[in-house]
NUZAVEX-348349 format. One line per 5 residues: their letters; for each residue x negated, y, z negated of C-alpha. Coordinates in Angstrom, 1 decimal. Each point is the difference from the previous one (the first is absolute). Example, Ala and Ser with C-alpha at 12.3 -4.5 7.8 and 13.67 -1.06 7.14 Angstrom:
NUZAVEX-348349
AS> -12.3 -4.5 -7.8 | -1.4 3.4 0.7
This chain:
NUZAVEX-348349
XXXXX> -80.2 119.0 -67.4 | -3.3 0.2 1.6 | -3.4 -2.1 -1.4 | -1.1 3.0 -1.2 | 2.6 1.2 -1.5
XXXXX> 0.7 -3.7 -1.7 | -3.7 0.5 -0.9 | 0.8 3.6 -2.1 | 2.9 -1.2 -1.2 | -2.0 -2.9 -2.3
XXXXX> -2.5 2.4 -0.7 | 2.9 2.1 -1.4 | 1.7 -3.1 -1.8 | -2.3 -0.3 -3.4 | 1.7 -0.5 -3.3
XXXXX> -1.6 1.8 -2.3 | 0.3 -3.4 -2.1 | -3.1 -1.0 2.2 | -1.9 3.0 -1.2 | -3.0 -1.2 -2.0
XXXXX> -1.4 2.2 -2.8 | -3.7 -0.4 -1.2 | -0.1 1.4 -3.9 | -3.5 0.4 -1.0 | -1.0 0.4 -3.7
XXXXX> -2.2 -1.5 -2.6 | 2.6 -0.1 -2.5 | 2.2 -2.8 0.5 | 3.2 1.8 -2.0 | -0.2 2.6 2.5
XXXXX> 0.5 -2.7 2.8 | 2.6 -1.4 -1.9 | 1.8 3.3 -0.4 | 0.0 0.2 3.4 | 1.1 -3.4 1.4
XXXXX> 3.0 0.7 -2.5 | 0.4 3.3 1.5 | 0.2 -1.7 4.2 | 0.8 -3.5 -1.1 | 2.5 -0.7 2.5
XXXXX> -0.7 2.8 2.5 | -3.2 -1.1 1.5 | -3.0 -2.3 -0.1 | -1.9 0.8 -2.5 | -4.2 -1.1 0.0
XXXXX> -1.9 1.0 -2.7 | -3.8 0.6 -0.6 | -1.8 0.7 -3.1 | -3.0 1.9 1.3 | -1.8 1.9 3.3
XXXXX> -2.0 -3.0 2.2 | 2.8 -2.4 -1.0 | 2.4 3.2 1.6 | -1.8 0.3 3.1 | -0.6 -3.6 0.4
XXXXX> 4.3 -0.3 0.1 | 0.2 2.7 2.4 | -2.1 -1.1 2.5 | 0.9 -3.8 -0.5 | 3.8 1.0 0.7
XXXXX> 0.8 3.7 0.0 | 3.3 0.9 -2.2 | 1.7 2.6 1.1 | -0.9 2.4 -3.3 | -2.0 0.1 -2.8
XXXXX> 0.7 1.3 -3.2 | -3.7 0.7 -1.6 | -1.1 1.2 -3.1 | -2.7 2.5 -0.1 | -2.2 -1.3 -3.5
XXXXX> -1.2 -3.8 0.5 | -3.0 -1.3 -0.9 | -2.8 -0.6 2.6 | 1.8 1.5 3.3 | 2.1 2.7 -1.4
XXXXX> 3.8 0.8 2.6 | -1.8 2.9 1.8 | -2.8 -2.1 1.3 | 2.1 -2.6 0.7 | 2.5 2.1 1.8
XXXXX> -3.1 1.8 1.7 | -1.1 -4.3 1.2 | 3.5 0.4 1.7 | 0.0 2.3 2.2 | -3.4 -0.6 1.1
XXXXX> 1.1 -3.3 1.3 | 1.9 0.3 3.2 | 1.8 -3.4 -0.9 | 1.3 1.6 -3.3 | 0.0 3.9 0.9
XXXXX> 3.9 0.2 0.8 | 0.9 -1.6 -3.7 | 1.5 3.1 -2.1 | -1.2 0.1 -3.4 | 1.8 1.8 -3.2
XXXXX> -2.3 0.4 -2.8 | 1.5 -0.9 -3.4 | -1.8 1.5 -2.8 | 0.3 1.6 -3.8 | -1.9 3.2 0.7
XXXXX> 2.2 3.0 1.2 | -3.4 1.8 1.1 | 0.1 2.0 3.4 | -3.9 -0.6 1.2 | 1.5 -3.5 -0.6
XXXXX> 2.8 0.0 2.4 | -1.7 1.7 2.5 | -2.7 -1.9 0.1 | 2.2 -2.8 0.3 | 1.7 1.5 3.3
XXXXX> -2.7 1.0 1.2 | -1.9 -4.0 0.2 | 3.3 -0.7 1.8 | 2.9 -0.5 -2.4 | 3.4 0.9 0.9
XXXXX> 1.6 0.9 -3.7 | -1.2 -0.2 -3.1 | 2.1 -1.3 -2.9 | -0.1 1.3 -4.1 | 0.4 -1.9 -2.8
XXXXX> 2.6 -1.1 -1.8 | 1.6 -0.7 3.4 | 3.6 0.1 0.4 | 1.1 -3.3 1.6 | 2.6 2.2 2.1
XXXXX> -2.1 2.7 1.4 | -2.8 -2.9 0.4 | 2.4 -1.7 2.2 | 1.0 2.5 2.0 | -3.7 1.1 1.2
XXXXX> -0.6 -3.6 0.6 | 2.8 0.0 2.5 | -0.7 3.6 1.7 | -3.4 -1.6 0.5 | 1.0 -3.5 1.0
XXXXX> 2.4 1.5 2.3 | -2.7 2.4 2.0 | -2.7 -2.6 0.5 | 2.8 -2.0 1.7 | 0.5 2.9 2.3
XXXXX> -3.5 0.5 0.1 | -0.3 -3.7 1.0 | 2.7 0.3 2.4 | -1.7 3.0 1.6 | -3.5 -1.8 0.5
XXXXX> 1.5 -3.3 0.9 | 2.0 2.0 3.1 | -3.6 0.8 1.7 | -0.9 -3.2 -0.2 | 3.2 -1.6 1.7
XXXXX> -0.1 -1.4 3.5 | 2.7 1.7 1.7 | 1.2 -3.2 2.3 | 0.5 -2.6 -2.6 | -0.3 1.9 -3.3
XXXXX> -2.8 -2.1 -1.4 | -3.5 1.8 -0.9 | -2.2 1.5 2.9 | -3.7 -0.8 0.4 | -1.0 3.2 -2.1
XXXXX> 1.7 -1.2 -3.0 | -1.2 -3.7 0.5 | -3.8 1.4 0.4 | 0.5 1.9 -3.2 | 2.0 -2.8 -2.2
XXXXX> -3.0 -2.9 1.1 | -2.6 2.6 -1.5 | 1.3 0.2 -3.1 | 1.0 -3.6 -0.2 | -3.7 -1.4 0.7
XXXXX> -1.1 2.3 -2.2 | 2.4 -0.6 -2.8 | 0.1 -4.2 0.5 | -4.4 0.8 0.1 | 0.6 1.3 -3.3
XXXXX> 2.3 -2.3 -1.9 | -1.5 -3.3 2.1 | 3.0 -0.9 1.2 | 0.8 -1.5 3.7 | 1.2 1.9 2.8
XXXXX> 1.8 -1.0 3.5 | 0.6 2.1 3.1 | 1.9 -1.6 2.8 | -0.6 1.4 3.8 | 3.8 -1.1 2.5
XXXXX> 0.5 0.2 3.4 | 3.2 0.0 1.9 | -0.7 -2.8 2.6 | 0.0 1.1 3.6 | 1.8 3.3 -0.5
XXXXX> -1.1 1.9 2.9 | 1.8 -3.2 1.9 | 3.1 0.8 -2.5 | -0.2 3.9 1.2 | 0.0 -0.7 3.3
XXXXX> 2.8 -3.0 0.3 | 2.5 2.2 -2.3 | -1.1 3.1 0.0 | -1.6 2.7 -2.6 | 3.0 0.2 -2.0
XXXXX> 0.4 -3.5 -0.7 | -3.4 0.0 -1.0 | 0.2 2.4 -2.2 | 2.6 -1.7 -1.8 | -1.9 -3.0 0.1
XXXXX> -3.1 1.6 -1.8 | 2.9 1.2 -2.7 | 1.4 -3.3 -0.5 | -3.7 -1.4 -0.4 | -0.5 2.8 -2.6
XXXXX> 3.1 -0.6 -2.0 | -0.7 -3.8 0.2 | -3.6 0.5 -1.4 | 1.2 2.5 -2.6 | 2.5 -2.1 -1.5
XXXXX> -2.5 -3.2 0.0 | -1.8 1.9 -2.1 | 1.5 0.1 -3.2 | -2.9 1.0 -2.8 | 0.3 4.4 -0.5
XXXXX> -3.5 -0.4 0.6 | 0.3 -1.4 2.9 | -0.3 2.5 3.2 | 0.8 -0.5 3.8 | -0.8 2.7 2.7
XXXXX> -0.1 0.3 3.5 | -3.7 0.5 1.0 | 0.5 1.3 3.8 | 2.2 -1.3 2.6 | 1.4 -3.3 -0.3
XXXXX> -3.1 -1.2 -3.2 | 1.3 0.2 -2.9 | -2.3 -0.2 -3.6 | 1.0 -1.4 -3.8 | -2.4 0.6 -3.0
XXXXX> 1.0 -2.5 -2.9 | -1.5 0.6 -3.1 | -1.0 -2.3 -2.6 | 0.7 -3.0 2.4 | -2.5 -3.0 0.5
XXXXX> -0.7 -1.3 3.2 | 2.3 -2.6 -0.1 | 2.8 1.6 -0.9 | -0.1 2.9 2.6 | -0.6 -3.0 2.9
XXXXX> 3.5 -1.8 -1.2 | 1.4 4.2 -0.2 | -1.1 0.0 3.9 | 1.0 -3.1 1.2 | 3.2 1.4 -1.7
XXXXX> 0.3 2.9 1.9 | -0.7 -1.4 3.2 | 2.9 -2.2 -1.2 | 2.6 2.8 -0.5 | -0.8 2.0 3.2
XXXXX> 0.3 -3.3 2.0 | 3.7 -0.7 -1.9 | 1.1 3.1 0.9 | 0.3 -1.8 4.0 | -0.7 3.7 1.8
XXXXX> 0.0 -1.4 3.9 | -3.2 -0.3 1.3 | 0.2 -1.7 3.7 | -3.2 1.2 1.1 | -2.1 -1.3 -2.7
XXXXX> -2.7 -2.8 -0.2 | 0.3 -0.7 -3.7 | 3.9 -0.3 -0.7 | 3.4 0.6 1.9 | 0.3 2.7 -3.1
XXXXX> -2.6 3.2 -0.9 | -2.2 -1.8 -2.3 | -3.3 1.8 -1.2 | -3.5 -0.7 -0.9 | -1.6 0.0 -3.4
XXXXX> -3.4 0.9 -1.0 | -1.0 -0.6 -4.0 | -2.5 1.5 -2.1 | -1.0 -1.1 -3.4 | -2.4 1.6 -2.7
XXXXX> -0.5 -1.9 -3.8 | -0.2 2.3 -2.8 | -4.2 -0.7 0.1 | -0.9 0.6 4.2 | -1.2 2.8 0.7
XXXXX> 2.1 1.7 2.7 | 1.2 3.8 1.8 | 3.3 0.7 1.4 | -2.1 -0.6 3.3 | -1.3 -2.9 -0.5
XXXXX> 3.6 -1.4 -0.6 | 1.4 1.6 2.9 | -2.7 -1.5 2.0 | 0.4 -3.3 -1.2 | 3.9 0.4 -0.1
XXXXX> -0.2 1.0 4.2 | -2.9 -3.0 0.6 | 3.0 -2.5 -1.4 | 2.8 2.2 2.0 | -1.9 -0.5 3.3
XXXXX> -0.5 -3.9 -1.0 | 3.6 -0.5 -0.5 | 0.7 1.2 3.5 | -2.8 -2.0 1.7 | 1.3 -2.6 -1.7
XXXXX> 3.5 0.6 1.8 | 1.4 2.6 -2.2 | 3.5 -0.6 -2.3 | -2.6 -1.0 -2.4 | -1.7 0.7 -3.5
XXXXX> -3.9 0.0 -0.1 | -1.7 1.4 -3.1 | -3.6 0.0 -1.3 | -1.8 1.2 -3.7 | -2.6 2.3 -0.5
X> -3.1 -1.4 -1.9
């Protein structure tokens, strides 16, 4: 099976018992009735009014939210309406849950974004089953967007979905203060590789480099593409400095144990690779820019500095 069709494959392979449901309602008997109601089935989160809502979603997305429409403060359609205004949080389906049977009601509801719209009493059964049809198209949808973004040599992301992913993570770490890593790799002395074994064995180099990374990193969060030629890129999320330096020096680690022959290299007798590190504390003020800047400054250290190597630096 080829990389990127290993790659579709685990997109395809998510138990539906990883599913996490988001039920949002200022009575607490109504959350109960529903944790009874998918105890078992999913994940279930709860949150008892709108700012506490959005502050989940954008902290760590679930993968639906079941909202009711009359809360105090934020009522479900503004809240919804916060949703899909928010590129990090726009793909999240929402089902309203609500005692009123009006039709101004529902269609105001679908038309702020919602994808059903749910009347009380519910009926745990047909509740279920909606859940599921819904759960089961945002995989596909998932699926769907996911296959843009794949790199069709080694089935990691491209650089269009890495761009994209670092955006929303600066802003969303900016947010809730948190730290944030991104880790720029080089395949040491590749165009030597190419030209000693050939373009096919480089290619399968760069795939073994990319399944080695991948499987280093071992947080969901966690994300690894290839950036352009033989540079890869990892953004790491919520990590401190210190922890994404000891996840670098782990990764140039792996590559090196997987003992790919390298006989025209300076650095090893195997393909070894260079690692730049960028950190950012949940306080310093930073872009997706500046962090690839200061990432690339560390990358270009680590190979003046003799490559097979870790470097890393944080932004103040």
């Amino acid at each position: 099976m080829s990389h990127i069709h290993t790659a579709i494959a685990q997109l395809l392979d998510t138990p539906a018992s990883k599913a996490r449901l988001l039920v949002v309602d200022d009575q607490r008997i109504h959350i109960q009735v529903m944790h009874q109601i998918f105890a078992g089935q999913y994940q279930i989160f709860m949150a008892t009014n709108g700012e506490q809502a959005l502050a989940l979603c954008r902290h760590n997305p679930p993968d639906l939210v079941l909202l009711d429409i009359v809360m105090p403060g934020m009522d479900g359609f503004e809240v919804c309406a916060a949703l899909k205004a928010d590129a990090a949080t726009r793909d999240i389906p929402v089902i309203f849950i609500t005692g009123h049977t009006d039709a101004a009601q529902e269609t105001r509801g679908l038309e702020v974004g919602a994808v059903d719209f749910i009347s009380k009493p519910l009926t745990p059964a047909v509740l279920r089953a909606r859940v599921k049809t819904q759960l089961t198209l945002k995989l596909q949808a998932d699926l769907l967007r996911k296959l843009v973004f794949l790199d069709g040599l080694t089935g990691v992301f491209n650089r269009r979905y890495f761009d994209q992913q670092l955006a929303i993570e600066v802003a969303r770490c900016a947010r809730a203060q948190s730290a944030l890593a991104v880790i720029m790799v080089d395949v040491d002395y590749f165009k030597r590789f190419n030209d000693r074994y050939g373009h096919q064995a480089g290619d399968d180099c760069l795939r073994q480099v990319a399944s080695s990374l991948k499987s280093s990193l071992r947080r969901p969060a966690d994300l690894v593409a290839r950036y352009g030629g033989e540079e890869f890129a990892c953004i790491l999320p919520e990590t401190p400095f210190d922890m994404a330096m000891e996840i670098a020096r782990e990764l140039e680690n792996q590559v090196r144990l997987k003992a790919i022959a390298h006989s025209d290299s300076d650095a090893a007798p195997v393909v070894t690779i260079s690692l730049g590190v960028a950190g950012r504390t949940g306080t310093a003020p930073a872009s997706a820019t500046d962090l690839l800047a200061l990432a690339d400054a560390q990358l270009y250290k680590a190979k003046h500095a003799g490559r097979a190597r870790v470097c890393g630096d944080r932004l103040t």
